[in-house]
N, C-alpha and C positions, 0 to 999 in steps of 0.2 A: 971475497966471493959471497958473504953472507951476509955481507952489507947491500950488495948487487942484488941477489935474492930479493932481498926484504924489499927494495926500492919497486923493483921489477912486479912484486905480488902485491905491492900499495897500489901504481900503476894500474894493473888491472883490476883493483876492486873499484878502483875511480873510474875507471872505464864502463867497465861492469853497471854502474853505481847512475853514471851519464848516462850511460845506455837505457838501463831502465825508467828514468824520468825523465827521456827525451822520446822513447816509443812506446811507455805504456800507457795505455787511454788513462783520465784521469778529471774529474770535472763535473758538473752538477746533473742529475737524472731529471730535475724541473726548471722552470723555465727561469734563465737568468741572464740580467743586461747588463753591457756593461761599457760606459761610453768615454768615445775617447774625444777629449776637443783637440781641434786645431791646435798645431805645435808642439804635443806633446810628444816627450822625448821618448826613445824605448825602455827606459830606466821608469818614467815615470808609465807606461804602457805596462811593463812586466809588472810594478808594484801595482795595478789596477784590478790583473787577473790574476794576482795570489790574493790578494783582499776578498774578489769574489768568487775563490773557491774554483777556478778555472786550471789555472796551472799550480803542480803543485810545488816550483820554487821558483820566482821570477828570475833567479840567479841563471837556471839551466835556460828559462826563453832568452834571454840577456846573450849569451853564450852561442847560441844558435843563430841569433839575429849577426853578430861576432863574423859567423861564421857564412851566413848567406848574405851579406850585406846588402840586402833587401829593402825599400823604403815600404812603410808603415802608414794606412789610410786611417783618418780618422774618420770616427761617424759610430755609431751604436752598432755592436755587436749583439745579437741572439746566440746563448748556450744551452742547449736540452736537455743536450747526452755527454758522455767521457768523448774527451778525444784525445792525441795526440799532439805532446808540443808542436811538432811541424802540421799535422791538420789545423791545428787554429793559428798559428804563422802564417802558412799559405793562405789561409781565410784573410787574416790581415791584410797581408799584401794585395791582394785580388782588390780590396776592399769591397768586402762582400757582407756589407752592414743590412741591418733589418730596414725596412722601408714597409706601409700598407699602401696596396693599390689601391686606386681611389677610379673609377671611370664612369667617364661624363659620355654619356652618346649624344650624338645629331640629336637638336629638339627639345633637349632639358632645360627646364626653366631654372632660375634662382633657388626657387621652392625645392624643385627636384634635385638638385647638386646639392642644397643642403643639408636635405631628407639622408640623400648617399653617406657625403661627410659624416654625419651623425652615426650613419649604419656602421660608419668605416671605425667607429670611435676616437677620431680626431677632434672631439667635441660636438659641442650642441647646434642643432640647426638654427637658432634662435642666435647662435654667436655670431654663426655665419652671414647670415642675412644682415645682419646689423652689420658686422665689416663690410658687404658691397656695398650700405646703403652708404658709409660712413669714407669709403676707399676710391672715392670716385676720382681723386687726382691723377690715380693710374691712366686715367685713359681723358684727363682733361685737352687734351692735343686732339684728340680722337673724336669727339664730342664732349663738348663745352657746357654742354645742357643737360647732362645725364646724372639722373637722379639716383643710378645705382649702377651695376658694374654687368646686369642684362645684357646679354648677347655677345658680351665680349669673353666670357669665360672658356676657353675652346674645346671642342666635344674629341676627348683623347683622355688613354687611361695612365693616368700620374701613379708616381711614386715618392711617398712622403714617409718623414721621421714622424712616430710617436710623437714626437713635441710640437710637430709643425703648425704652428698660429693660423689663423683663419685668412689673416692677412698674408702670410706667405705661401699660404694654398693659391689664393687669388691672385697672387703675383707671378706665380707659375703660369698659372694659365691664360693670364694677359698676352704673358712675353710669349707665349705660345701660340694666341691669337697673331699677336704681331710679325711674328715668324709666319705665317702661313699667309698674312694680309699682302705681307711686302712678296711673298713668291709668288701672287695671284697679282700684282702690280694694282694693290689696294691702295692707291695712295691719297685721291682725291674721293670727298661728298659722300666721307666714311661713317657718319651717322646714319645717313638717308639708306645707303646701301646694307648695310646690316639689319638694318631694322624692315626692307624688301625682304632678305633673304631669310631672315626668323619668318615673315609668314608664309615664305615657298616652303620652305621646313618643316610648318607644323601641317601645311596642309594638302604637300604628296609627298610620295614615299617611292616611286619611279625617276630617276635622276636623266630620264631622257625627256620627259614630260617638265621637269623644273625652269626651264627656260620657255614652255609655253605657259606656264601659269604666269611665271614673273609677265610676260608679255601680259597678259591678262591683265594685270595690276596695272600696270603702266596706263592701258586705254583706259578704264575707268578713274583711274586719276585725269588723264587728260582732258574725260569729258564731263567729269564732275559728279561721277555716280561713287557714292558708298561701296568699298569693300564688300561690305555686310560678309563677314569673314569669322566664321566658328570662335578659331583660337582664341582673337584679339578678346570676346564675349570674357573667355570661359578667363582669360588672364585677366580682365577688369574684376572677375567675380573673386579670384585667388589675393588681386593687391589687398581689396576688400574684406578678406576673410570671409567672404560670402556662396565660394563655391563649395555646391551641393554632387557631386558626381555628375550632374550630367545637365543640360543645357533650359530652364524656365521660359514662359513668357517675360517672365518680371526680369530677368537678366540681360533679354533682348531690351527691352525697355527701360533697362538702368543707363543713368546719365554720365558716363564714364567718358574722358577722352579717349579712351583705350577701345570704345564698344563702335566700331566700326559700320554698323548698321546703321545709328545716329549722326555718326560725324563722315563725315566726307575726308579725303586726304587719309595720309599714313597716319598710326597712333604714335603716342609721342616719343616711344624708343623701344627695342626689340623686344621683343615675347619670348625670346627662345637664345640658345647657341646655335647658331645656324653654323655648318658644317662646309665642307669645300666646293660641294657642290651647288647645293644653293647660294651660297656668296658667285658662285661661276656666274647663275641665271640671272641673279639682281644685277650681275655687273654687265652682262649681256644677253637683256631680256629677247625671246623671240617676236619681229615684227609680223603680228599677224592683225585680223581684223575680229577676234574674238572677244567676246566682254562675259562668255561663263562659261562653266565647267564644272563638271558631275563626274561621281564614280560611275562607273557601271559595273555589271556581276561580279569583273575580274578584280576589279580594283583599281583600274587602271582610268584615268580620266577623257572624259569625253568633251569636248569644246562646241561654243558653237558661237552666233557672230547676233544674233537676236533671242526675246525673250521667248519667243512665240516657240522657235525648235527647246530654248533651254529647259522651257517648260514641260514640253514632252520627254526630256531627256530625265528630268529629274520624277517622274512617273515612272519609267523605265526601270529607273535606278530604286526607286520605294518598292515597289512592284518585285525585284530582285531581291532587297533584301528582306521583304516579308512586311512591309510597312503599308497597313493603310492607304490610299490613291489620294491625294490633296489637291485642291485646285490650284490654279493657278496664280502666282501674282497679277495684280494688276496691273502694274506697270512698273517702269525701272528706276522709276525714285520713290515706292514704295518703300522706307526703308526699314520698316518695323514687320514688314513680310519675309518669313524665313524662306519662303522658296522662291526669293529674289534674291534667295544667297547666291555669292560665285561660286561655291561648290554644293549649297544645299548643308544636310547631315557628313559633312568632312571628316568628321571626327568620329563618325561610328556611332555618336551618340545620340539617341533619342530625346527631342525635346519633348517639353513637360509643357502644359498648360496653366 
């Protein structure tokens, strides 16, 4: 009996003993990571988080797992605060690893996804740009001719490991593009179309109106007239390293393929991530008989079908926003006159002399 005793009272000190380094919090008060690769076993999982101070005997996580026969995610874990072997079990399982958001909205260029990256601390924007410039086989099928990974990057907010390379940022967001291209039945004269839809993008912001601009576009391609299009400028000025905040003469007047004023036809590959909507309008521009278009007060654009009304429209529109009264252009292949633009000041921004 006093054999039985003793056995009986080791029992529950072990019990006891379990118990308390199975539910008492226990674990770092500051920030501490701890990452598990693919394949690893829970043997090697439990010795990871007694090394860093997580749990405090991989013997009892071991035990538990034993016991929940749960399968185990790998990926970086985040630890704060104390927890509980089963709260960071359950963590495991879930696999509920650290990841930073990263998001790209409708409109952002190269520049600006990098700028974010950089913000996000996934490295430098300097790294980044140099992978698009460098990563172009991703989308070699896509456009053959693309000198960087513009406009394919898709405007959605990611979630990435601390370690994630510049290139498998961009990989994300290809396959992302891709994914949304083929559900819009993107499949054909996917250069020409994306690089429509980056200047429907940057240059309205009403998604009912996006298919009458693209329409827009279309007719002065057909008849040979210049864009003469804000964005493209202000993107010749950024390849450049030459933009100033806001829109020059000498910028209308730089000899860029990209400067749309000067050259006739699209620029040579997207300005932007054009977004679902405007990939919709490039893919099915509105047939109207419009060749320009102005803000007015609301913001919202106003069309018209010659220069003569465009001209008064974009009076309207200066006059609204508190701008000086300009004359008119001369005519429609003036192409070095801003207010032969198809939308004028698009971009909000006042040019500069």
């Amino acid at each position: 009996m006093k054999v039985l005793g003793v056995l009986i009272l080791i029992l529950l000190l072990v019990a006891a003993a379990g118990a308390y380094l199975l539910l008492t919090p226990f674990g770092p008060s500051t920030e501490t990571f701890v990452d598990i690769p693919p394949g690893t076993g829970v043997r090697g999982i439990a010795g990871s988080l007694e090394r860093a101070g997580v749990v405090r005997s991989r013997y009892v996580f071991e035990a538990w797992h034993t016991y929940q026969h749960g399968t185990l995610k790998a990926g970086e874990y985040r630890f704060d605060h104390p927890a509980t072997v089963r709260e960071i079990y359950d963590r495991m399982a879930r696999g509920d690893v650290y990841t930073i958001s990263v998001t790209v909205p409708e409109g952002y260029n190269l520049f600006d996804i990098a700028t974010t990256v950089q913000h996000a601390g996934l490295g430098t924007a300097d790294a980044f740009l140099a992978a698009a410039r460098a990563n172009t086989a991703l989308i070699s099928d896509l456009s053959p001719d693309a000198k960087s990974l513009e406009g394919y990057l898709f405007p959605e907010t990611y979630k990435f490991s601390r370690h994630a390379t510049s290139e498998q940022m961009q990989a994300a967001m290809v396959k992302r593009f891709r994914r949304e291209a083929t559900s819009l039945g993107l499949t054909t004269d996917v250069a020409r179309t994306v690089t429509m839809a980056s200047l429907v993008e940057k240059e309205v912001r009403v998604d009912t109106e996006r298919p009458l601009v693209a329409g827009v576009f279309v007719n002065r391609l057909a008849k040979g007239i210049p864009l003469a299009t804000d964005p493209t400028v202000i993107y010749a000025a950024l390849l450049d390293n030459r933009w100033r905040g806001t829109i020059y003469r000498s910028d209308l007047d730089y000899d860029s393929p990209y400067n749309t004023y000067r050259h006739t036809g699209l620029p040579p590959g997207p300005i932007a991530s054009p977004g679902v909507a405007a990939l919709k309008a490039a893919m099915h521009p509105a047939e109207t008989d419009y060749l320009y278009f102005v803000a007015d007060a609301a913001g919202h654009s106003v069309f018209s079908n010659d220069l003569k009304e465009h001209a008064e429209q974009v009076q309207a529109y200066r006059r609204a926003s508190g701008e000086a009264p300009a004359a008119p252009a001369p005519s429609q292949t003036e192409s070095k006159s801003p207010k032969h633009a198809v939308r004028g000041s698009a971009s909000g921004r006042k040019r500069q002399k």
